[in-house]
matplotlib code that plots the C-alpha trace (Angstrom):
import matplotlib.pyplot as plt

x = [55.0, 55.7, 56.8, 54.2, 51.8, 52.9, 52.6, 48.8, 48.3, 49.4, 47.1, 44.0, 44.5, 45.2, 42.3, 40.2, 41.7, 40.9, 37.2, 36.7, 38.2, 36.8, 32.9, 32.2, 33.2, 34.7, 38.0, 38.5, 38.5, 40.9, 43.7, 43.8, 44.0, 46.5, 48.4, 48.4, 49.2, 52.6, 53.6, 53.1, 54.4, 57.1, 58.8, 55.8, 53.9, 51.2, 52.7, 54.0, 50.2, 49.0, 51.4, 49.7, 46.0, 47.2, 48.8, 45.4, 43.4, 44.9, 45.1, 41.1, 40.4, 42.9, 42.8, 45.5, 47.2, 46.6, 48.7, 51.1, 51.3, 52.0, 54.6, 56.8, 56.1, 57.7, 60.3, 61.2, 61.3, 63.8, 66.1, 66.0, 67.0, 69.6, 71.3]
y = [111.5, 112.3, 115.7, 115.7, 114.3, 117.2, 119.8, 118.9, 118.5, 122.1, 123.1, 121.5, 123.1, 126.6, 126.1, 125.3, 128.3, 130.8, 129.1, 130.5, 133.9, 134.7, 132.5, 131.7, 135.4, 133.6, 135.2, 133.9, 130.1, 131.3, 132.9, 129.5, 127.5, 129.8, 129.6, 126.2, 126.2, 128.1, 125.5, 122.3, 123.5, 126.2, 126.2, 126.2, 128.7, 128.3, 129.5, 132.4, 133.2, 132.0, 134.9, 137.9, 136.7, 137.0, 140.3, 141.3, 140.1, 142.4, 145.3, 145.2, 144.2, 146.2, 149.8, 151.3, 153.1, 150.2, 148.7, 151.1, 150.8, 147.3, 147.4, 149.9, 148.2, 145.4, 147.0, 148.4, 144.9, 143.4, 146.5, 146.1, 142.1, 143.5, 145.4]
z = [104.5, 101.1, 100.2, 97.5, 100.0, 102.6, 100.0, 98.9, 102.2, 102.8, 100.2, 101.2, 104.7, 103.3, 101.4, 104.9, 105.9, 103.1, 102.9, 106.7, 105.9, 102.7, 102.5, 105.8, 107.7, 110.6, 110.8, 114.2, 112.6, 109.5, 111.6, 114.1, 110.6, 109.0, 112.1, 111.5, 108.2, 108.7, 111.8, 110.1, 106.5, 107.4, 104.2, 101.5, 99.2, 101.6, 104.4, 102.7, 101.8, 104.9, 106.8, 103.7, 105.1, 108.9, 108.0, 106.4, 109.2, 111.4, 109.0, 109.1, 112.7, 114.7, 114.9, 113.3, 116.5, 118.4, 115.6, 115.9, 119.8, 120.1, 116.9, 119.2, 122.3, 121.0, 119.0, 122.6, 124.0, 121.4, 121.6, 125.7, 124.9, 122.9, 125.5]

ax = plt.figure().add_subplot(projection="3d")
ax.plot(x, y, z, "-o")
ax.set_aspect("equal")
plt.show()
């Protein structure tokens, strides 16, 4: 594939994506697709959106000490794999 094939391709998903999210409410749907979007098309502007939306996805679902919690937890995690 093309790499002006892959990047409209990119765009059209992204697209998909933001269209769950934003019109159709089903936030569910947009973070699978935005997952998506950021494996097939690692390098692109889309992925780079793609991770903002995720990011503000979970800024509005997840409680914010929940949030917190799971942030240290892991930060605990990589500093134990560090050792």
């Amino acid at each position: 594939m093309s790499t002006e094939t892959s990047l409209a391709q990119a765009g059209k998903q992204y697209a998909e994506a933001h269209t769950a999210h934003y019109t159709m409410k089903n936030l569910r749907k947009a973070l699978e697709l935005y997952k998506e979007v950021m494996a097939e098309y690692p390098n692109s502007k889309e992925a780079v959106y793609s991770r903002t939306q995720i990011q503000n996805i979970v800024k509005n679902v997840v409680p914010k000490q929940s949030l917190l919690d799971a942030q240290v937890e892991l930060a605990l995690t990589c500093l134990e794999s560090q050792s």
